[in-house]
Backbone as CSV, one residue per row, in Angstrom:
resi,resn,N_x,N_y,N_z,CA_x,CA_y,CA_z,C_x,C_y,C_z
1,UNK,39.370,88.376,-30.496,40.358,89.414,-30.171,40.683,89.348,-28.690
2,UNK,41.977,89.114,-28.045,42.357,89.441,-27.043,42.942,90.860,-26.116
3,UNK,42.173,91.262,-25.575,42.852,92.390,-24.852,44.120,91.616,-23.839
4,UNK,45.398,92.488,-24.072,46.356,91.714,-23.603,46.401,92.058,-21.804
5,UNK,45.946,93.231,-21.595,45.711,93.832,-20.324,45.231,92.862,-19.312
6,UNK,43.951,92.143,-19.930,43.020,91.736,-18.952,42.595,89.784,-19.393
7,UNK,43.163,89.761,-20.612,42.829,88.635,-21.046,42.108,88.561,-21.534
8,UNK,40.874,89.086,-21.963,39.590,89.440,-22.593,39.387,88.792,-23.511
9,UNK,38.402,87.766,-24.004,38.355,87.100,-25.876,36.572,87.951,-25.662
10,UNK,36.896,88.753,-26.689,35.395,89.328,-26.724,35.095,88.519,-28.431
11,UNK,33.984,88.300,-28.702,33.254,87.954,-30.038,33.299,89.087,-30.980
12,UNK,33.121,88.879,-32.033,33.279,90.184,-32.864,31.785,90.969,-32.673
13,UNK,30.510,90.652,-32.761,29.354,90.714,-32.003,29.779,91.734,-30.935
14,UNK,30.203,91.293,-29.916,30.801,92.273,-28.541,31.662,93.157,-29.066
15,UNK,32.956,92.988,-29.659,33.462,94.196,-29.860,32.850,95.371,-30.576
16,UNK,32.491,95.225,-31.363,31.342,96.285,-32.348,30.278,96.593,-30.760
17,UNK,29.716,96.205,-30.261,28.595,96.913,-29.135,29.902,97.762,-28.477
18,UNK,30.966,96.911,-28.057,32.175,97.862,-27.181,31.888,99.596,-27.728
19,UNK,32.225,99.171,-29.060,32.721,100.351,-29.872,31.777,101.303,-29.471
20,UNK,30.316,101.486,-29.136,29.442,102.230,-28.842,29.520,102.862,-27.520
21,UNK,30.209,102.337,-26.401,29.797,102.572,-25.339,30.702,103.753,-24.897
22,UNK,30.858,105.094,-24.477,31.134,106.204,-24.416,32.115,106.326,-23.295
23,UNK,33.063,106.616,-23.480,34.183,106.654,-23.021,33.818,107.596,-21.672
24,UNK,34.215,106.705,-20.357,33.568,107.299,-19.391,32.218,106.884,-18.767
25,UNK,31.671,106.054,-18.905,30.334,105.941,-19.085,30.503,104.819,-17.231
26,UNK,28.790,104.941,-17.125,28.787,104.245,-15.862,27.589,103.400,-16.560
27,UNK,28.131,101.801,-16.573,27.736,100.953,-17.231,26.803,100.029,-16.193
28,UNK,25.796,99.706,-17.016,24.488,98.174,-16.407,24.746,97.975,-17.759
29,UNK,25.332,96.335,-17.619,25.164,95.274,-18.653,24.276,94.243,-18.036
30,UNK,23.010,94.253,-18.590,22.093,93.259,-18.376,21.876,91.718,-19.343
31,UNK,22.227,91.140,-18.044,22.586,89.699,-19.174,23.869,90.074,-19.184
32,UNK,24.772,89.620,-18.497,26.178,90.190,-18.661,27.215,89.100,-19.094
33,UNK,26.654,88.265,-19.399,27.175,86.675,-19.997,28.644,86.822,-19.639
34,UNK,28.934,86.261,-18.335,30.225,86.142,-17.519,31.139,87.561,-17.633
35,UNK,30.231,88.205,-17.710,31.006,90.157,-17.500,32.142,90.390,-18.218
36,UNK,32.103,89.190,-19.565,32.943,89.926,-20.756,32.996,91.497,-21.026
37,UNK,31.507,92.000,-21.548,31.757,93.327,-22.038,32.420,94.139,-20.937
38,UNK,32.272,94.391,-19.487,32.643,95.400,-18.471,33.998,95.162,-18.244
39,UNK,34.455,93.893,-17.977,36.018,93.288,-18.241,36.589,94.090,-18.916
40,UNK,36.387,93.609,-20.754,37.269,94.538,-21.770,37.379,95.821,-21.988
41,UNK,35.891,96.733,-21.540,35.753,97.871,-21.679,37.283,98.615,-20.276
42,UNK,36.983,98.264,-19.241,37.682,98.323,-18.031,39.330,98.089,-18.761
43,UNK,39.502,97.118,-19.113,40.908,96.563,-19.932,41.641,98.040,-20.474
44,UNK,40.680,98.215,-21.502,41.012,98.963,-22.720,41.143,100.980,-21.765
45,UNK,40.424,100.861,-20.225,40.423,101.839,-19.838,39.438,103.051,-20.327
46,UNK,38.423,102.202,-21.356,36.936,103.151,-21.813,36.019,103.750,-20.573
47,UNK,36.005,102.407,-19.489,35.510,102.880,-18.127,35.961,102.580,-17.344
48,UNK,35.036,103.454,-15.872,35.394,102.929,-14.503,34.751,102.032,-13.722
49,UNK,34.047,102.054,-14.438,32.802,101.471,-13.343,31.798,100.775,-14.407
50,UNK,31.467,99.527,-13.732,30.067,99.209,-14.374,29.378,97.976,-13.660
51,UNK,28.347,97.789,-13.848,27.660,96.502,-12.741,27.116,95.684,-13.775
52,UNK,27.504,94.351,-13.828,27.060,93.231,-14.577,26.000,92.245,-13.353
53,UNK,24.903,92.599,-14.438,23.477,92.168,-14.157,23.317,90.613,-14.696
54,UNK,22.945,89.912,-13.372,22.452,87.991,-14.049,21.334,87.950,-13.522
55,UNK,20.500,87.246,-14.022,19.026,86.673,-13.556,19.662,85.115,-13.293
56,UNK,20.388,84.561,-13.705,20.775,83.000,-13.262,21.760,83.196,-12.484
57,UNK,21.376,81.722,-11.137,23.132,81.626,-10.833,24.192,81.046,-11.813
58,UNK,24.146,80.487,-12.377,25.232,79.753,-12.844,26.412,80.860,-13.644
59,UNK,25.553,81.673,-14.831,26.376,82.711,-15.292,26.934,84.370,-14.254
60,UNK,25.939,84.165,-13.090,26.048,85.155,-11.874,27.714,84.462,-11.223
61,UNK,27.602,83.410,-10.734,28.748,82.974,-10.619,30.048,83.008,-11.310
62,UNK,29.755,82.534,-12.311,30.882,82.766,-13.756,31.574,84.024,-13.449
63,UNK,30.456,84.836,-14.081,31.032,86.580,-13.841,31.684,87.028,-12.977
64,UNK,31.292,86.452,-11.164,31.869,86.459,-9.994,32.906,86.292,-10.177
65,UNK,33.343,85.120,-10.186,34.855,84.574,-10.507,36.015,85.526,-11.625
66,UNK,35.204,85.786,-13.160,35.627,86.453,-14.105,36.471,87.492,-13.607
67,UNK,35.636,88.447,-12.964,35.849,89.446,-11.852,37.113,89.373,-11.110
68,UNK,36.681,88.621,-10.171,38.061,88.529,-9.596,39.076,88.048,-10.103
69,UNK,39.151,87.084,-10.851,40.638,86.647,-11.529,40.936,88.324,-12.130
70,UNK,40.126,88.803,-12.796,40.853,89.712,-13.259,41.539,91.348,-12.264
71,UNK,40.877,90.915,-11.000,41.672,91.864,-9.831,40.716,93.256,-9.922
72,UNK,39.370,93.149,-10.232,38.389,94.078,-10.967,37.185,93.901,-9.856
73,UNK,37.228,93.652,-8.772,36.059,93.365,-8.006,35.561,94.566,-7.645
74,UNK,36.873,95.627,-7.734,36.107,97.557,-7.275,35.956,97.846,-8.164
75,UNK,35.939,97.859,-9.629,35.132,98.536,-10.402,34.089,97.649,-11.537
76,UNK,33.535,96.518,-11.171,33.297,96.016,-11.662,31.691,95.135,-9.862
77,UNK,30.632,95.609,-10.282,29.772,94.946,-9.500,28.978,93.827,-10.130
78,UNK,28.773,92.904,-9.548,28.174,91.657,-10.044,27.229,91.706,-9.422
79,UNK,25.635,91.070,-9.884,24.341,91.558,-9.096,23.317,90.425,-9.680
80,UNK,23.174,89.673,-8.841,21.699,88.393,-9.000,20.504,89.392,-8.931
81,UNK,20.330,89.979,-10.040,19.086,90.273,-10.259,18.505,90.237,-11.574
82,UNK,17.282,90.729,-11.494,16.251,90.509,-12.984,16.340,91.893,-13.687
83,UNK,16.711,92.064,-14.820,16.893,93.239,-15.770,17.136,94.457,-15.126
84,UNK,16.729,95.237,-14.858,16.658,96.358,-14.320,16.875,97.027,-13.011
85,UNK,16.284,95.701,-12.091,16.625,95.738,-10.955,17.558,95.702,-10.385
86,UNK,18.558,95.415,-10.946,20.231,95.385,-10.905,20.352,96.871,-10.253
87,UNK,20.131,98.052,-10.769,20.368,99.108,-10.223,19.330,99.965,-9.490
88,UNK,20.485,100.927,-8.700,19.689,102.033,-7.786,20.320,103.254,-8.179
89,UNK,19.457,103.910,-8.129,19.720,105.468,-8.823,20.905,105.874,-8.201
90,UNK,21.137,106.010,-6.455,22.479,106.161,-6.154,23.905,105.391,-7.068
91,UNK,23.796,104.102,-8.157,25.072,104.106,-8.810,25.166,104.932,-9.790
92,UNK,24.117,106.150,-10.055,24.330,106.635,-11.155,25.116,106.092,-12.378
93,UNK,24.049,104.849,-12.619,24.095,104.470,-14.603,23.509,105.451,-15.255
94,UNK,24.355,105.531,-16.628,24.017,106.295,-17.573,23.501,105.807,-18.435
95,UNK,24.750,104.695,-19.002,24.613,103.971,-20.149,24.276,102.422,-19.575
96,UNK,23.037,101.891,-20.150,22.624,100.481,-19.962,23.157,100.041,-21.575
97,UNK,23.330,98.487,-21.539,23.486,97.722,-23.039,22.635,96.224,-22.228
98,UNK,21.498,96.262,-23.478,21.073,94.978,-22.648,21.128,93.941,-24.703
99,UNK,22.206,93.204,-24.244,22.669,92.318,-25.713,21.936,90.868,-25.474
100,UNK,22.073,90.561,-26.848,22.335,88.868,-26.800,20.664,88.211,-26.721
101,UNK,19.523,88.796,-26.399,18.218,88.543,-25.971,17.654,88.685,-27.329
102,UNK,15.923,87.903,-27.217,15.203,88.317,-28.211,14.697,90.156,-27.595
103,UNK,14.702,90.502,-28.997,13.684,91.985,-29.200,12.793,92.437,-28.105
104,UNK,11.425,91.053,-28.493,10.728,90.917,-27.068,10.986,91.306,-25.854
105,UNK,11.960,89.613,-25.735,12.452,89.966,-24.244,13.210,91.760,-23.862
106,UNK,13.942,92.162,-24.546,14.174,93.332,-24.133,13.687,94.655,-24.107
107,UNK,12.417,94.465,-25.299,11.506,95.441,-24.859,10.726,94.860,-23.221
108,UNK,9.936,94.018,-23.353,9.896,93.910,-21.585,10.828,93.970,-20.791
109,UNK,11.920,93.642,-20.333,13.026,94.113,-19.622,12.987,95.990,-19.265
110,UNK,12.933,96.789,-20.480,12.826,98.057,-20.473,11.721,98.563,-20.076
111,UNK,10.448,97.752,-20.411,9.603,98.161,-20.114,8.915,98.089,-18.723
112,UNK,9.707,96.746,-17.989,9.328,96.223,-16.554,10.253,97.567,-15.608
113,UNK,11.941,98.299,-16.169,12.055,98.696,-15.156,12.509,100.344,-15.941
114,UNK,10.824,100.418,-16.754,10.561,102.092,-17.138,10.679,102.941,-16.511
115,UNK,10.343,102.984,-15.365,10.449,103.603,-14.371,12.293,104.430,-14.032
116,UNK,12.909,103.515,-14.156,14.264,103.877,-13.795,14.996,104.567,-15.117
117,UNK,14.154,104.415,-16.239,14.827,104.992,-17.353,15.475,106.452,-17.761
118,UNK,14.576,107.099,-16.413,14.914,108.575,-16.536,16.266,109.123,-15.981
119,UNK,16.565,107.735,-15.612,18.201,108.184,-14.843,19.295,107.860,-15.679
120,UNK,18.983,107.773,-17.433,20.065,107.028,-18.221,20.414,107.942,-19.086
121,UNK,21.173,107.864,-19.891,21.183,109.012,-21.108,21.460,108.029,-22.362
122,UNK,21.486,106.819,-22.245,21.433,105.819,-23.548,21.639,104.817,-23.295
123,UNK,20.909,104.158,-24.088,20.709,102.794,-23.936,21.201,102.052,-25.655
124,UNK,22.301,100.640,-25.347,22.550,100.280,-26.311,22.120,98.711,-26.212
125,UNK,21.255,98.555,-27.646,20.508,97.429,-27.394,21.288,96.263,-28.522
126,UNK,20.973,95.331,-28.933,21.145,94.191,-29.506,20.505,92.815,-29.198
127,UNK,19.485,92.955,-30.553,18.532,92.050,-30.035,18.806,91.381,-30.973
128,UNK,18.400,89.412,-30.642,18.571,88.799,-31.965,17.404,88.490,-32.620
129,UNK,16.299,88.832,-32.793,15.329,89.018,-33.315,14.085,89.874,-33.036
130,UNK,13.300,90.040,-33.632,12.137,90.817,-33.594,12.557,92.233,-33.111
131,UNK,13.464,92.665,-34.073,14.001,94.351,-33.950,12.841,95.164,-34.180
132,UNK,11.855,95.160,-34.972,10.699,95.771,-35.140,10.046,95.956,-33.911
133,UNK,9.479,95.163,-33.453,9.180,95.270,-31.964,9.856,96.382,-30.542
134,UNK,11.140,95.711,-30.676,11.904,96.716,-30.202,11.988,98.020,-30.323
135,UNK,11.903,98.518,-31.831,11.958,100.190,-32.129,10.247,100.678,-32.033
136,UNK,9.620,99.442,-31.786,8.347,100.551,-31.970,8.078,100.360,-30.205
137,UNK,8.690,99.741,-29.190,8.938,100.205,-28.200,9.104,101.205,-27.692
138,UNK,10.520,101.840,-28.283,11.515,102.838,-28.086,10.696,104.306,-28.730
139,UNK,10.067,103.827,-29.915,9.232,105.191,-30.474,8.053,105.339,-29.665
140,UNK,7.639,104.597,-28.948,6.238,104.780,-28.221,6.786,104.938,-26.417
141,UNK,7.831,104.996,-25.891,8.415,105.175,-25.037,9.267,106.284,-24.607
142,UNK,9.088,107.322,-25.783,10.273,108.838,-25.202,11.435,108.140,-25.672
143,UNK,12.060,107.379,-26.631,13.436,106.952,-27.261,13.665,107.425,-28.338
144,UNK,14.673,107.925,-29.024,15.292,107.909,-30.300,16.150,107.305,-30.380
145,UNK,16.238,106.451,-31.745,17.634,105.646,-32.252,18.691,106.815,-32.601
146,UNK,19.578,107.107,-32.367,20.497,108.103,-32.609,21.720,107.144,-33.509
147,UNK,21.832,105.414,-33.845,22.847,105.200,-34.271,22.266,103.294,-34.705
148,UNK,22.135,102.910,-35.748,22.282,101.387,-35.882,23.764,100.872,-36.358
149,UNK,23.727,99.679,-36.686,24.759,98.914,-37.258,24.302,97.883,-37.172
150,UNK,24.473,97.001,-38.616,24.196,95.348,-38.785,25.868,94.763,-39.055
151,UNK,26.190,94.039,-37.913,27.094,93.052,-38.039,27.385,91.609,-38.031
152,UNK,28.663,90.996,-38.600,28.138,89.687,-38.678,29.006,88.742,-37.684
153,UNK,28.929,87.554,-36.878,29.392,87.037,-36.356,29.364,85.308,-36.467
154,UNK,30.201,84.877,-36.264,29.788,83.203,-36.974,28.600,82.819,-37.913
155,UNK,28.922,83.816,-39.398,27.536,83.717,-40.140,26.608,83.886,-39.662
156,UNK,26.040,84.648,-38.510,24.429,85.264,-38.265,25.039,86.663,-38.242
157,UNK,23.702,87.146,-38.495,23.347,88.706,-38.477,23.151,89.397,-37.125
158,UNK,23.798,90.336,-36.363,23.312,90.709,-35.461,22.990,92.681,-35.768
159,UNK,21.869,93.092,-35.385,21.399,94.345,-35.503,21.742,95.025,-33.771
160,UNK,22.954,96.454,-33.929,22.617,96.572,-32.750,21.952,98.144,-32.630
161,UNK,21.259,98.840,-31.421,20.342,99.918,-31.807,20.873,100.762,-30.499
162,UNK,21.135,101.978,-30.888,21.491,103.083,-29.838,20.496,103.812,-29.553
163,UNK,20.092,104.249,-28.215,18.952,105.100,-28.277,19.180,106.466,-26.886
164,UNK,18.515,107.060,-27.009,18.593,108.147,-26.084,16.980,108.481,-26.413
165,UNK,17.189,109.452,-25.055,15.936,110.241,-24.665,15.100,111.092,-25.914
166,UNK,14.253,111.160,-26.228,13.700,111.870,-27.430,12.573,111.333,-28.333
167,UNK,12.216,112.265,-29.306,11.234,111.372,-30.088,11.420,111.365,-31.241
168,UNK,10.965,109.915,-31.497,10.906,109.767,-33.340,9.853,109.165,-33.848
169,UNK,9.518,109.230,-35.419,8.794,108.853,-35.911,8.916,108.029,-36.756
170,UNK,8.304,106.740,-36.923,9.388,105.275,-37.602,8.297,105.368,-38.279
171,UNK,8.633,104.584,-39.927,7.514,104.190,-41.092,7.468,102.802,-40.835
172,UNK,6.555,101.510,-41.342,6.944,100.407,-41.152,8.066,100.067,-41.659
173,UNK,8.371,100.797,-42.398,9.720,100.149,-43.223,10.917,100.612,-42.456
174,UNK,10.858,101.291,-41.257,11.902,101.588,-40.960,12.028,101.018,-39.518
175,UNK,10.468,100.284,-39.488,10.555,99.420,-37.883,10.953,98.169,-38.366
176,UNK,10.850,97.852,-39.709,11.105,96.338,-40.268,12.810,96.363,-40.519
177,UNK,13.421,97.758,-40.709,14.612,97.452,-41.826,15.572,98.487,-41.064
178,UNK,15.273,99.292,-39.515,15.713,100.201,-39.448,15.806,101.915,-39.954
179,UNK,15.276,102.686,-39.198,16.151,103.947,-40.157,17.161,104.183,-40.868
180,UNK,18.369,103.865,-40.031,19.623,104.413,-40.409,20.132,102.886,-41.111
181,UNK,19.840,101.884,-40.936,20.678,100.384,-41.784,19.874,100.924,-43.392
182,UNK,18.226,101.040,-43.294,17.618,100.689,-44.408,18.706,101.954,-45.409
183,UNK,18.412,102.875,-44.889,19.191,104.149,-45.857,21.284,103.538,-45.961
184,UNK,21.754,103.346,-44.787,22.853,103.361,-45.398,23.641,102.497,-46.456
185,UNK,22.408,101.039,-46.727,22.420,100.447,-47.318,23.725,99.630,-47.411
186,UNK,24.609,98.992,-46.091,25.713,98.615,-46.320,25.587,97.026,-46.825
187,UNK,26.812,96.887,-46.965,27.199,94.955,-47.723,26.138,94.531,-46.823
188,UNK,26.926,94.500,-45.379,26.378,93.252,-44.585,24.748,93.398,-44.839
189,UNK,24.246,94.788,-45.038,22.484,95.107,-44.741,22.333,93.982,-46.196
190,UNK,22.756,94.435,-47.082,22.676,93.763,-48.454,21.991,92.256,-48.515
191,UNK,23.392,91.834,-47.725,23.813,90.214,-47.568,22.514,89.622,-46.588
192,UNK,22.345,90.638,-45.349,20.961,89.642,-44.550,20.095,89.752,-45.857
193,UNK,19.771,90.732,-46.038,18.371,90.586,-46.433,17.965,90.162,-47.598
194,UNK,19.008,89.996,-48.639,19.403,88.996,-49.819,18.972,87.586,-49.338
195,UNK,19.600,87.151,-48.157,19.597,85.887,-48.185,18.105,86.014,-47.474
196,UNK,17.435,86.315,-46.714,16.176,86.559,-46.473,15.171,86.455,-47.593
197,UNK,15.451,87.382,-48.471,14.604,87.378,-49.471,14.503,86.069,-50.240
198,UNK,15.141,85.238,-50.371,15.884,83.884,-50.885,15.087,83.161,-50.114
199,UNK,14.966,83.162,-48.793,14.202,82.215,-48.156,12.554,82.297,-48.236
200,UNK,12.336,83.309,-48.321,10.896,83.981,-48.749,10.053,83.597,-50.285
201,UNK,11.068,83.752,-50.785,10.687,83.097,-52.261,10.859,81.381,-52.579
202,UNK,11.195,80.897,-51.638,11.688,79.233,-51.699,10.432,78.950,-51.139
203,UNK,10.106,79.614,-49.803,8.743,79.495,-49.326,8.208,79.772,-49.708
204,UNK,7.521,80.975,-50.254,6.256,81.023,-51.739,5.730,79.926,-52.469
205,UNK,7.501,79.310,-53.136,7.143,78.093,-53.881,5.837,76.771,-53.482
206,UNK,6.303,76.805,-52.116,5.909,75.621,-51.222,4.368,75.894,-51.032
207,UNK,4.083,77.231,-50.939,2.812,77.589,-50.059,1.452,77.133,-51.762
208,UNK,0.670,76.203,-51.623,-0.656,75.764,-52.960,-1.467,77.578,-52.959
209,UNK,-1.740,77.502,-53.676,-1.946,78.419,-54.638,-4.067,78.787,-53.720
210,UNK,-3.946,77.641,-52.992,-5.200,78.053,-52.687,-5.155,78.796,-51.186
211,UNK,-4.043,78.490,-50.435,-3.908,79.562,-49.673,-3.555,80.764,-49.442
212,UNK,-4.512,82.046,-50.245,-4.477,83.230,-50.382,-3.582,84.040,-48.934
213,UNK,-4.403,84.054,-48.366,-3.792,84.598,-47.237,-2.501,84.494,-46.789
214,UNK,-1.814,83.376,-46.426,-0.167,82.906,-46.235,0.504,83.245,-47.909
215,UNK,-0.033,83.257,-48.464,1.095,84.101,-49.570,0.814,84.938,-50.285
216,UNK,-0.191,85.683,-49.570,0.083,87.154,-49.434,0.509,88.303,-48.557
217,UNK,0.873,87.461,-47.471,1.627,87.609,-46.542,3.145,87.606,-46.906
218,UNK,3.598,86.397,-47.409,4.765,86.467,-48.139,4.990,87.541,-49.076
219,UNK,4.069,87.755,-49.882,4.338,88.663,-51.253,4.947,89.798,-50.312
220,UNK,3.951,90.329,-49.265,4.188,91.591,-48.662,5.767,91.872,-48.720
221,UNK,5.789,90.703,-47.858,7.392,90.491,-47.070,8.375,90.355,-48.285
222,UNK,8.383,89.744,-49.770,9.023,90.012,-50.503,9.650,91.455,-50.805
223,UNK,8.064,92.301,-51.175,8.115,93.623,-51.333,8.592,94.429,-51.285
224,UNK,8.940,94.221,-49.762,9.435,95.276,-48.965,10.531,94.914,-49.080
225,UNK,11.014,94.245,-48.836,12.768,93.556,-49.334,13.405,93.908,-50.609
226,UNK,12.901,93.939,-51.232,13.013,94.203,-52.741,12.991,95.906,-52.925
227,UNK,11.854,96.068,-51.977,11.917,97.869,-52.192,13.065,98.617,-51.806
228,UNK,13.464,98.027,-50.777,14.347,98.159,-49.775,15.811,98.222,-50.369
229,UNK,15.953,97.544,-50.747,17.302,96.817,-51.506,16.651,97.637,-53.095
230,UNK,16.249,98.388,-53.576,16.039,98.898,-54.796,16.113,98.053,-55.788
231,UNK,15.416,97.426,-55.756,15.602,96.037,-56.660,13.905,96.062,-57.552
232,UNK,13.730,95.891,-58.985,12.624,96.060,-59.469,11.895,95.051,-58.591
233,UNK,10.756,95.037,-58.318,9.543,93.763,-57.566,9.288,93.340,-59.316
234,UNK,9.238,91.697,-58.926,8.914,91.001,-59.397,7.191,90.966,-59.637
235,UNK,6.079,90.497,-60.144,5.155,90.077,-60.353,5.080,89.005,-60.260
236,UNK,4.165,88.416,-58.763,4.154,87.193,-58.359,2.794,86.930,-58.760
């Protein structure tokens, strides 16, 4: 999709995170992969302000440039730093989005600059794996998910997670599958975890019969997929 304003090609991935970010908002995009998201948001006139965060030069540069071609160098700050450190409480950020990373990595990211968290009012995440991790971060950290969505982009799955200040209480099944995806039960939730489950049972096949442990590990992971998706469990 092109914003005609600014030139913008955001991914469908990016536009769906766009869609979250609160009209008005004083933005840290960490990992700002050439300051697409702050660009289009700025384009579209959602914000005024936001500082795109790099830990590398090469994409720190990119963004630099991005920036200025687009005549955006005052509302738009570019910053060689590591996650968090990007900001000082004087820019008053509200809203951080730290995309595109593993789970992991962005629970450490959050967790290296915890400290500064008390100056935000939400944080929008998108991790490409190990989302579990991530929410039991956020539940053991003063976070609530207030909003998911599973979308799809060049055939992968991306999960993205809204959170604010507060507390919640996650089941495993809802650190594995989400709160709000596992219940709303949409296509796309359908479609990952269909084809997941597919891969789980191909692997079963493979695993000899004398290694108890690795496929009962699997069974688990069937299980819950199956429970999930309301689907009778099989007897393996």
């Amino acid at each position: 999709m092109r914003d005609k304003k600014k030139g913008i090609n955001l991914s469908e991935r990016l536009q769906e995170i766009a869609g979250f970010v609160p009209k008005g908002a004083r933005l840290l995009d960490v990992g700002s992969d050439h300051a697409y998201l702050p660009l289009y948001l700025l384009g579209k006139g959602c914000i005024d302000y936001a500082i795109a965060g790099e830990v590398a030069e090469g994409p720190y540069s990119s963004a630099l440039e991005n920036v200025a071609q687009a005549g955006l160098s005052d509302c738009v700050d570019v910053r060689l730093a590591d996650g968090l450190a990007a900001f000082t409480e004087s820019d008053d950020i509200d809203v951080i989005a730290v995309c595109g990373m593993g789970g992991r990595l962005i629970a450490e990211i959050l967790e290296a600059g915890k400290a500064k968290l008390s100056l935000v009012k939400q944080l929008i995440l998108q991790p490409n794996n190990c989302e579990d991790e991530l929410r039991l971060w956020l539940m053991a950290n003063g976070f609530a998910i207030t909003a998911e969505k599973i979308v799809t982009d060049k055939q992968k799955y991306y999960e993205i997670l809204v959170a604010e200040k507060g507390q919640m209480t996650l089941s495993d099944m809802d650190l594995r599958f989400g709160p709000f995806l596992r219940r709303e039960l949409s296509a796309v939730f359908k479609a990952r975890w269909q084809r997941e489950l597919s891969k789980l049972e191909q692997a079963l096949m493979k695993i000899p019969e004398k290694n108890e442990q690795d496929r009962l590990a699997i069974k688990v992971k069937i299980s819950q997929i199956k429970e999930v998706l309301h689907e009778s469990t099989a007897d393996y």
